[in-house]
N, CA, C and O atoms as a DFTB+ gen file, in Angstrom:
536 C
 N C O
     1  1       0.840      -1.177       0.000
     2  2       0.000       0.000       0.000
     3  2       0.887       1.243       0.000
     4  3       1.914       1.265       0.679
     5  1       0.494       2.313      -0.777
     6  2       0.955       3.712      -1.039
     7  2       0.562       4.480       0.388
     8  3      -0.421       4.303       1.108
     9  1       1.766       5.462       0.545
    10  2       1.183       6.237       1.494
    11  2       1.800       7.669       1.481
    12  3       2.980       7.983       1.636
    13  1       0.480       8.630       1.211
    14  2       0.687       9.833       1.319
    15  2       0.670      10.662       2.569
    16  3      -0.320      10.245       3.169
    17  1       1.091      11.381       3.119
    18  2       1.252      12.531       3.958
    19  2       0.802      14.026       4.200
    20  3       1.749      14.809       4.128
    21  1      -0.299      14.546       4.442
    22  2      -0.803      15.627       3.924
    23  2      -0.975      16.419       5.630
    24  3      -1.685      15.952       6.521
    25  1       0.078      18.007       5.775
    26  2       0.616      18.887       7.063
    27  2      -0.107      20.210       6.565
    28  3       0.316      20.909       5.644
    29  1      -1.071      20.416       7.183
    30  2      -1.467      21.839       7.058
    31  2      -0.438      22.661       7.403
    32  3       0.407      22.490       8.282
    33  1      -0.642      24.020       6.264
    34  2       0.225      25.207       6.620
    35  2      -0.241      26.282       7.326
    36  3       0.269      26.955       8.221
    37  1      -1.348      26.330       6.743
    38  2      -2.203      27.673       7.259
    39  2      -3.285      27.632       6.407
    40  3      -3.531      26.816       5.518
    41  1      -3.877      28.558       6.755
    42  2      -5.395      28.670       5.834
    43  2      -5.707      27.689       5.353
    44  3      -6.074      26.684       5.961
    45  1      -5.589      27.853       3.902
    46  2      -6.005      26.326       2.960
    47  2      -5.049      26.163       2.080
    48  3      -5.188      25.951       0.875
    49  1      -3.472      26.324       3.052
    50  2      -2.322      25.435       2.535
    51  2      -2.223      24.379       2.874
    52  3      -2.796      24.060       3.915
    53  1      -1.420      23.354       2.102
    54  2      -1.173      21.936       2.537
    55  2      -0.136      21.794       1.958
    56  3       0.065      22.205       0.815
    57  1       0.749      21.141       2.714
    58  2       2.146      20.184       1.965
    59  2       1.772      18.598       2.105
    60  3       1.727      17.892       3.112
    61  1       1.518      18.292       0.720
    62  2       1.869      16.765       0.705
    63  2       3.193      16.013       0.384
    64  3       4.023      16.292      -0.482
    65  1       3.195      14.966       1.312
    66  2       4.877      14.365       0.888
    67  2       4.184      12.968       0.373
    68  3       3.752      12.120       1.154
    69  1       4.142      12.852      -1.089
    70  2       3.583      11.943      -2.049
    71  2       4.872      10.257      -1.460
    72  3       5.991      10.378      -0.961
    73  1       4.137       8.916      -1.779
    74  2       4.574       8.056      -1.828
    75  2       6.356       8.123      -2.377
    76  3       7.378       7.713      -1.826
    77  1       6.144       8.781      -3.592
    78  2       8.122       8.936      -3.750
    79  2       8.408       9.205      -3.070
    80  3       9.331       8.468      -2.721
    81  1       8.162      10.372      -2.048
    82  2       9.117      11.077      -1.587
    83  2       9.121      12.579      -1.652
    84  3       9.457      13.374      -0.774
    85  1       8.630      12.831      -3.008
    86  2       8.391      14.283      -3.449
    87  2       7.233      14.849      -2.347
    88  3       6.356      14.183      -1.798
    89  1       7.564      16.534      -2.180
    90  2       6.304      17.539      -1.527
    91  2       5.769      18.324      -2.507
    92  3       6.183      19.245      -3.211
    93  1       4.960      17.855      -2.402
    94  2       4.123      19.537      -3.555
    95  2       2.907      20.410      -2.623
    96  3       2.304      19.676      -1.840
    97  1       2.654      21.277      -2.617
    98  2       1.946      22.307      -1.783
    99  2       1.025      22.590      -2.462
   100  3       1.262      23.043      -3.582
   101  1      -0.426      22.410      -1.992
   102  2      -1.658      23.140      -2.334
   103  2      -2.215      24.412      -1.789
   104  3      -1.740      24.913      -0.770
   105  1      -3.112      24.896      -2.375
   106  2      -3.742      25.933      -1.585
   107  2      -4.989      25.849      -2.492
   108  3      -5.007      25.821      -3.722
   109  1      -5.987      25.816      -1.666
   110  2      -7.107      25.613      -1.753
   111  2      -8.191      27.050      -1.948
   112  3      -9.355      26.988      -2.342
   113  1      -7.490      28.234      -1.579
   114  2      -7.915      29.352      -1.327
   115  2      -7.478      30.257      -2.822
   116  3      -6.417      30.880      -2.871
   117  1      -8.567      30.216      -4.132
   118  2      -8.081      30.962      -5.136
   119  2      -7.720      32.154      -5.019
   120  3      -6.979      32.463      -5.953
   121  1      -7.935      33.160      -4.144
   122  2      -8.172      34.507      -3.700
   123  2      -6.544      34.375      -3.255
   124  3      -5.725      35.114      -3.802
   125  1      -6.059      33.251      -2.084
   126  2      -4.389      33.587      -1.781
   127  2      -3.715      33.078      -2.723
   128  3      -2.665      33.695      -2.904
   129  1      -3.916      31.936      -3.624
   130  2      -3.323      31.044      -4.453
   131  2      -2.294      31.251      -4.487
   132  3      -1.833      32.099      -5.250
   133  1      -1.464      30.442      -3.548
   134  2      -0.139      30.699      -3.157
   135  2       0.511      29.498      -3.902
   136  3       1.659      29.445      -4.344
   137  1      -0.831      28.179      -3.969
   138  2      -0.230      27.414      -5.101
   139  2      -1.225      26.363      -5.403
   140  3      -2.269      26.247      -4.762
   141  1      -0.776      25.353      -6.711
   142  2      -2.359      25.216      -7.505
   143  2      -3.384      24.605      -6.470
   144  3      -2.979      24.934      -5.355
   145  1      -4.310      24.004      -6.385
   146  2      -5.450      23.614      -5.795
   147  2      -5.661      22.102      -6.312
   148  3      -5.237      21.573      -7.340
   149  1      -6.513      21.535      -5.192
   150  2      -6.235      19.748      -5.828
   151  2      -7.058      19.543      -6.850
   152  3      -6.641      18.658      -7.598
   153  1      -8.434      20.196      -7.286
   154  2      -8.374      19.782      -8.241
   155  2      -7.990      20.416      -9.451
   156  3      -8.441      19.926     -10.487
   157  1      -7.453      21.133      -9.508
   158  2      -6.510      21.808     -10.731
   159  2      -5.774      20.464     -10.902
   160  3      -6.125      19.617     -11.723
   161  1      -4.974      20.366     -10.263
   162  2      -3.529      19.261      -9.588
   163  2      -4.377      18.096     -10.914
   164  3      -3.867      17.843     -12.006
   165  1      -5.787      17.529     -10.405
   166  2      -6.110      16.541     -11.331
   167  2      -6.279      16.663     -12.589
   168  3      -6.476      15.677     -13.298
   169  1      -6.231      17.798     -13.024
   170  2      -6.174      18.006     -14.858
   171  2      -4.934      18.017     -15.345
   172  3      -4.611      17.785     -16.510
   173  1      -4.025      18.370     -14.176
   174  2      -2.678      18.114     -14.573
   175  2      -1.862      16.619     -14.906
   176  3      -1.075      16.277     -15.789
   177  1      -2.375      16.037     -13.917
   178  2      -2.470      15.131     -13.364
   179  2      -2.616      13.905     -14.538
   180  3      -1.861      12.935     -14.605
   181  1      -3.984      14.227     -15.622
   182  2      -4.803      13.772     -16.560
   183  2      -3.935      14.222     -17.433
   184  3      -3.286      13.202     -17.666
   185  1      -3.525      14.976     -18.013
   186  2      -2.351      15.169     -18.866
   187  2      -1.059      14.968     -18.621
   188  3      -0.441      15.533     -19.523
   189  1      -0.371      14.492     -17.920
   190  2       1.055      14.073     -17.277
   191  2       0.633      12.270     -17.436
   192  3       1.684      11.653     -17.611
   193  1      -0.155      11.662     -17.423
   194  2      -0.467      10.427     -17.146
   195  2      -0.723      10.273     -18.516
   196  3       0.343       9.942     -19.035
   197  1      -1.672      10.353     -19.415
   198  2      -1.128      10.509     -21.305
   199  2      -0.821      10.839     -21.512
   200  3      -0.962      10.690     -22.726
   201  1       0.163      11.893     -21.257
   202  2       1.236      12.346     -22.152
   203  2       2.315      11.067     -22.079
   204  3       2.794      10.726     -23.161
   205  1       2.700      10.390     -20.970
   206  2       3.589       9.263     -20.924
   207  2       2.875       8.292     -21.536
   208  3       3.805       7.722     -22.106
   209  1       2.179       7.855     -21.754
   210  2       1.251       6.713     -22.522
   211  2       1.898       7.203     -23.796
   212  3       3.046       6.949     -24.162
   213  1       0.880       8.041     -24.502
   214  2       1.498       8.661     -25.952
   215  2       2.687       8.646     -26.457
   216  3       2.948       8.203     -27.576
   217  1       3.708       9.257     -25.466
   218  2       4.611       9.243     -25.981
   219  2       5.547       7.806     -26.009
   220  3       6.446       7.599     -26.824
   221  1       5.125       6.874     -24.937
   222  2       6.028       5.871     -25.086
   223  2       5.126       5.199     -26.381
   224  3       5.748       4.957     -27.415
   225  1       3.936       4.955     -26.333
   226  2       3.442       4.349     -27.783
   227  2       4.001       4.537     -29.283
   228  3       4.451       3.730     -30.096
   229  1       3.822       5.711     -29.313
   230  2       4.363       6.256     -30.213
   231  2       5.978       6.297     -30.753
   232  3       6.345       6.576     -31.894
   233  1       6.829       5.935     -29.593
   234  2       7.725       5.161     -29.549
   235  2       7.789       3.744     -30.139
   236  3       8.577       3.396     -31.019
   237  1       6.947       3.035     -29.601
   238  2       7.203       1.875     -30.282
   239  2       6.479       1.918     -31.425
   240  3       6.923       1.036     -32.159
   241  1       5.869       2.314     -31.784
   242  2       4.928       2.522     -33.358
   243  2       6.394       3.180     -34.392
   244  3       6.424       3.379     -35.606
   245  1       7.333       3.360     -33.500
   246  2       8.355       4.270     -34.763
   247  2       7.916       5.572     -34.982
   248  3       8.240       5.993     -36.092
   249  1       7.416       6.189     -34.432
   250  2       6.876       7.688     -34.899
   251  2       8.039       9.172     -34.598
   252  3       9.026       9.040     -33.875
   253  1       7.886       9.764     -34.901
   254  2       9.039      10.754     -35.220
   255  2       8.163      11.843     -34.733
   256  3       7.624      12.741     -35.381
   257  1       8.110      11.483     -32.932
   258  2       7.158      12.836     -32.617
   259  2       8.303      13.741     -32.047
   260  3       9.176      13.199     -31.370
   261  1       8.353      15.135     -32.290
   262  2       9.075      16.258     -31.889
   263  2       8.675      16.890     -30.850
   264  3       9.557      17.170     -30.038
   265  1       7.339      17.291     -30.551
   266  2       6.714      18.208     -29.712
   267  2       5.475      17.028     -29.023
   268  3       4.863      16.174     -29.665
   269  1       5.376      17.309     -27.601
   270  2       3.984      17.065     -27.174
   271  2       3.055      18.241     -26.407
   272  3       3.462      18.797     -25.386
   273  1       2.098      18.468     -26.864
   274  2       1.403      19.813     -25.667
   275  2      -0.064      18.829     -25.356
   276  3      -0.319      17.875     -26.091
   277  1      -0.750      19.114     -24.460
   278  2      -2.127      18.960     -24.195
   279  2      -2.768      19.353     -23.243
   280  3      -2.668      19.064     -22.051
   281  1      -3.920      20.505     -24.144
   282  2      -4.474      21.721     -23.474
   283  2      -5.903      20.608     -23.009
   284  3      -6.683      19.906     -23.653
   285  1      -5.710      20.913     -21.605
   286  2      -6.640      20.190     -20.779
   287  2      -7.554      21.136     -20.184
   288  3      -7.229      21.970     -19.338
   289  1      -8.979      20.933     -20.771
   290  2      -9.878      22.329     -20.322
   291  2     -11.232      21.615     -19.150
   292  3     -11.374      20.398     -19.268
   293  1     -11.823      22.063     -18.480
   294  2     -12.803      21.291     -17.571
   295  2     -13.855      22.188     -16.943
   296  3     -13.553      23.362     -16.730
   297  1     -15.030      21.753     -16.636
   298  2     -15.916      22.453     -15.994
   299  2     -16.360      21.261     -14.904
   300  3     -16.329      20.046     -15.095
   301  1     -16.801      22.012     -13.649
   302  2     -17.073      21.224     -12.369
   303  2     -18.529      21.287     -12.016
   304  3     -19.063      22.352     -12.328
   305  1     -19.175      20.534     -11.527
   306  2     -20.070      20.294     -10.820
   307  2     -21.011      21.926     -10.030
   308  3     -20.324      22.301      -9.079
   309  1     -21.691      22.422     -10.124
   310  2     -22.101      23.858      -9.279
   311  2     -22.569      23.724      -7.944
   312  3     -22.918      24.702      -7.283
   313  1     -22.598      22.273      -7.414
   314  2     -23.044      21.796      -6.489
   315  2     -21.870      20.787      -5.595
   316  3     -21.184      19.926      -6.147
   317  1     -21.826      21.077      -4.270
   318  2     -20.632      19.576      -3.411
   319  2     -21.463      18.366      -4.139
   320  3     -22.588      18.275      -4.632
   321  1     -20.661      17.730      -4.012
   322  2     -18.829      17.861      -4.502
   323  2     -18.392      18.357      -5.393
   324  3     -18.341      17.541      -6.313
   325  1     -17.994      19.362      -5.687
   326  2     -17.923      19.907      -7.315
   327  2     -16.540      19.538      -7.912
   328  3     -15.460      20.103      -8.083
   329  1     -17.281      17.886      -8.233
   330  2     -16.665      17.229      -9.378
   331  2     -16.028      17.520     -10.535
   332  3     -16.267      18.687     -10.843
   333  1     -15.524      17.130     -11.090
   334  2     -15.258      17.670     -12.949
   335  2     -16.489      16.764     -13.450
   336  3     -16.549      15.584     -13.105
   337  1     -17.348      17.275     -14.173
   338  2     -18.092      16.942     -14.658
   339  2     -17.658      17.100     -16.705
   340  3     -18.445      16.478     -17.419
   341  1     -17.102      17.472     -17.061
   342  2     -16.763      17.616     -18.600
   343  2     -15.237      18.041     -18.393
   344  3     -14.786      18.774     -17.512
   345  1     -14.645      17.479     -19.293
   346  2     -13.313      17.700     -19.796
   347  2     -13.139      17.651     -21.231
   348  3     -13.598      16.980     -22.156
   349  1     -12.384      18.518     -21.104
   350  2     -11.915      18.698     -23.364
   351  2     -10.314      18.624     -23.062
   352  3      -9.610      19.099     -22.171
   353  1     -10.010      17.667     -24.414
   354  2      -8.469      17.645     -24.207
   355  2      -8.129      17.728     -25.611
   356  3      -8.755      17.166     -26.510
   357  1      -6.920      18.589     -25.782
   358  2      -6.526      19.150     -27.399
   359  2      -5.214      18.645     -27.133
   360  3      -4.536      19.203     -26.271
   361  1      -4.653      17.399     -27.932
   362  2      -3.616      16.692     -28.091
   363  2      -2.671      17.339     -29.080
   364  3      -2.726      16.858     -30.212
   365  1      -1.765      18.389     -28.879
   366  2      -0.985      18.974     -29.984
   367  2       0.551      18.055     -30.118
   368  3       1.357      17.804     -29.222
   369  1       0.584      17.783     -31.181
   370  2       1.752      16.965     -31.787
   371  2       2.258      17.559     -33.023
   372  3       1.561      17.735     -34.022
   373  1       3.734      17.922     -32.902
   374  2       4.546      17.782     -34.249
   375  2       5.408      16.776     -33.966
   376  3       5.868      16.264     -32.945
   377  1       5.554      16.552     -35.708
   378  2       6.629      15.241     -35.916
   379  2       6.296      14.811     -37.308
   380  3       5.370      15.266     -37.979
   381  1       7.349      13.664     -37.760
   382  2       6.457      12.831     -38.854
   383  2       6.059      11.862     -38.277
   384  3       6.676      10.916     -37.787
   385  1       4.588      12.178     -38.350
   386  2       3.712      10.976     -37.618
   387  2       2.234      10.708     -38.600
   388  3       1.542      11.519     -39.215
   389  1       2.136       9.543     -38.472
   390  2       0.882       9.095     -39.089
   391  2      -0.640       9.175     -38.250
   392  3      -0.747       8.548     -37.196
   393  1      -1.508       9.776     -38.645
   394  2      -2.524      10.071     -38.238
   395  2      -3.270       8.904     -37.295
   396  3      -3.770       9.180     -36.205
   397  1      -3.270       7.749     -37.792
   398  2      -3.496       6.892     -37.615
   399  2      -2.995       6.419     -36.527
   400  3      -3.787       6.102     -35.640
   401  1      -1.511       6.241     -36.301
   402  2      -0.758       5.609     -35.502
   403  2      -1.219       6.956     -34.289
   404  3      -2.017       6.568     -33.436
   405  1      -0.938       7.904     -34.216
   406  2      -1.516       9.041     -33.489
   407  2      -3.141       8.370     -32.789
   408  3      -3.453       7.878     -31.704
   409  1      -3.600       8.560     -33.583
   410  2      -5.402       8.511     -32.988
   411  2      -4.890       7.002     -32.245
   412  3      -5.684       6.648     -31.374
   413  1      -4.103       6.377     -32.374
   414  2      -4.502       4.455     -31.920
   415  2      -3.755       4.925     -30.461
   416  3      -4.372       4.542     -29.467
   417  1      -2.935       5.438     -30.286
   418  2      -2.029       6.074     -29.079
   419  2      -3.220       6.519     -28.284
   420  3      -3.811       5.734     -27.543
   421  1      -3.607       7.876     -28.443
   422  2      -4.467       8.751     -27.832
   423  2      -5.429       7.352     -27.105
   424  3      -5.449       6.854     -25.979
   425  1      -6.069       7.098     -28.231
   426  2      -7.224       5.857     -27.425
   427  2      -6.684       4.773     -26.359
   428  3      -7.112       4.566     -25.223
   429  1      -5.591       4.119     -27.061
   430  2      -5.028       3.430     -25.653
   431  2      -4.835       3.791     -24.703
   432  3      -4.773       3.001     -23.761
   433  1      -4.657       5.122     -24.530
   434  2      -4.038       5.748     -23.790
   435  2      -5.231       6.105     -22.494
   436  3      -5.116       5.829     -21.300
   437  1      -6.520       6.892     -23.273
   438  2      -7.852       7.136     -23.145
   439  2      -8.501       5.599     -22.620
   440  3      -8.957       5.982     -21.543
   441  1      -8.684       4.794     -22.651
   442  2      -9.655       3.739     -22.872
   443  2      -8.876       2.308     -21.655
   444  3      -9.545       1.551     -20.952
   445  1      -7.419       2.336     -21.760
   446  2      -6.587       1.106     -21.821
   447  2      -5.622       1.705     -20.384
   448  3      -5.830       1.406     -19.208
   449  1      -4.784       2.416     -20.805
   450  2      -3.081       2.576     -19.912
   451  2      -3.904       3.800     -18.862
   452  3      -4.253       3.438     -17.738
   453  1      -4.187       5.321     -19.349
   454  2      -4.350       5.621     -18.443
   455  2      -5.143       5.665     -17.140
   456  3      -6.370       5.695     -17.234
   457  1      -4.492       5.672     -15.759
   458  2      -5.659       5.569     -14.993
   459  2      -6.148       6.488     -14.234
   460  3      -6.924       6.265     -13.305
   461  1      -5.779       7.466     -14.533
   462  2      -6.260       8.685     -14.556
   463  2      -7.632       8.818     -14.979
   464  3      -8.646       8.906     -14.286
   465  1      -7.465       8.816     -16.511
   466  2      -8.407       9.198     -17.064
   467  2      -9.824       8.508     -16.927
   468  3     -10.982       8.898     -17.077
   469  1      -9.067       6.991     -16.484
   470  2     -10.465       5.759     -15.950
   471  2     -10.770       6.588     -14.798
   472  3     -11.940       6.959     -14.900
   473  1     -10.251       7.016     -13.799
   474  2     -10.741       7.706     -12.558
   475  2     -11.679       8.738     -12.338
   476  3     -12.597       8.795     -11.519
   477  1     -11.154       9.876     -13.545
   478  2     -11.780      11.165     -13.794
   479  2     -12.976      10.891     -14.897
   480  3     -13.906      11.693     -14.807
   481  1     -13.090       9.984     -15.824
   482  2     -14.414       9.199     -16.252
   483  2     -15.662       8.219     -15.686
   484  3     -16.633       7.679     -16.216
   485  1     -15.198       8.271     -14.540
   486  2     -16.165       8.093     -13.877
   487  2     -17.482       9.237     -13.194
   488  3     -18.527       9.065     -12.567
   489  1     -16.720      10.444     -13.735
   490  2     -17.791      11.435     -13.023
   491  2     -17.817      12.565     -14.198
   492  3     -18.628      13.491     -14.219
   493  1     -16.803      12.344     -15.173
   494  2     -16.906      13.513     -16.459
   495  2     -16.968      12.817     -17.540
   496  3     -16.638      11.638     -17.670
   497  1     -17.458      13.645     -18.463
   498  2     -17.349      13.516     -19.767
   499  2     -16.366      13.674     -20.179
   500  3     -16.080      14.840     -19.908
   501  1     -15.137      12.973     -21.010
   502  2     -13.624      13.417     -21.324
   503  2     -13.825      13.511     -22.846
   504  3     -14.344      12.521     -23.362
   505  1     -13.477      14.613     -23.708
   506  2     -13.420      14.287     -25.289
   507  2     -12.252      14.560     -25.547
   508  3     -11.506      14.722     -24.581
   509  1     -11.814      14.671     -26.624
   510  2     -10.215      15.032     -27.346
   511  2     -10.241      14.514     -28.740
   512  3     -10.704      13.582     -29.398
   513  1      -9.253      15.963     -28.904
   514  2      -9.066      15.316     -30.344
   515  2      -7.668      16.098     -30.313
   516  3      -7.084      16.785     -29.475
   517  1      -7.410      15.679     -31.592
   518  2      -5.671      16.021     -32.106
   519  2      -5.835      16.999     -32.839
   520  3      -6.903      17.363     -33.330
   521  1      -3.991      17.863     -33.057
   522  2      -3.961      18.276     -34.026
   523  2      -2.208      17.968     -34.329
   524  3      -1.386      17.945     -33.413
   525  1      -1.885      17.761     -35.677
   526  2      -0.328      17.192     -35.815
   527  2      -0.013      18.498     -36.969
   528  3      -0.506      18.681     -38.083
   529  1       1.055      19.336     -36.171
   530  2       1.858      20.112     -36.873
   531  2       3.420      19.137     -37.532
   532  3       3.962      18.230     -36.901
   533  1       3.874      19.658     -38.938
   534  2       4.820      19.159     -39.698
   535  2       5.997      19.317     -38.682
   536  3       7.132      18.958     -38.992
């Protein structure tokens, strides 16, 4: 079993000392935002977790990707728990890459490897699509 660590600072700071080892600091308070908020943290979170999918796929597919970006957009719940209820994700890729081999990544990635995205699909709508610059 994993075990995280979570030390109030003040207000609605927190330092967590994650299973590695690593601390990262929240703040929960947008008004002090001294630093991101947890669920910000999970859209990040949702893109850091396919972006490694993608890119190792795409690796073994042979693909000649140069660049990865992915603009991760979301709207929450207006009511507790205010969930993510919809997510849009814009997969930007340059390289020489085949469209194909691209879209089969994204979905594994979506559907299969990440578990993120199984997590945060349980309460949102997730869409995405690509776009591949030369």
């Amino acid at each position: 079993m994993q075990t995280a660590a979570v030390k109030w600072v003040a207000g609605e700071e927190f330092t967590a000392k994650l299973p590695s080892g690593h601390s990262v600091s929240f703040d929960a308070d947008r008004k002090h935002n001294a630093a991101p908020g947890p669920m910000e943290m999970l859209l990040g979170a949702l893109g850091a977790c396919t972006s490694v999918d993608v890119v190792m796929i795409l690796a073994k597919k042979r693909q000649n990707l140069t660049s990865l970006e992915i603009v991760i957009s979301g709207e929450r719940a207006s009511e507790p728990p205010s969930v993510w209820t919809k997510i849009e994700m814009i997969y930007r890729l340059a390289g020489d890459l085949e469209p194909k081999a691209v879209r089969d990544a994204i979905e594994l990635s979506q559907f299969k490897y990440c578990s993120v995205a199984a997590m945060l699909r349980k309460t949102a709508e997730i869409t995405y699509r690509f776009e591949i610059a030369p």
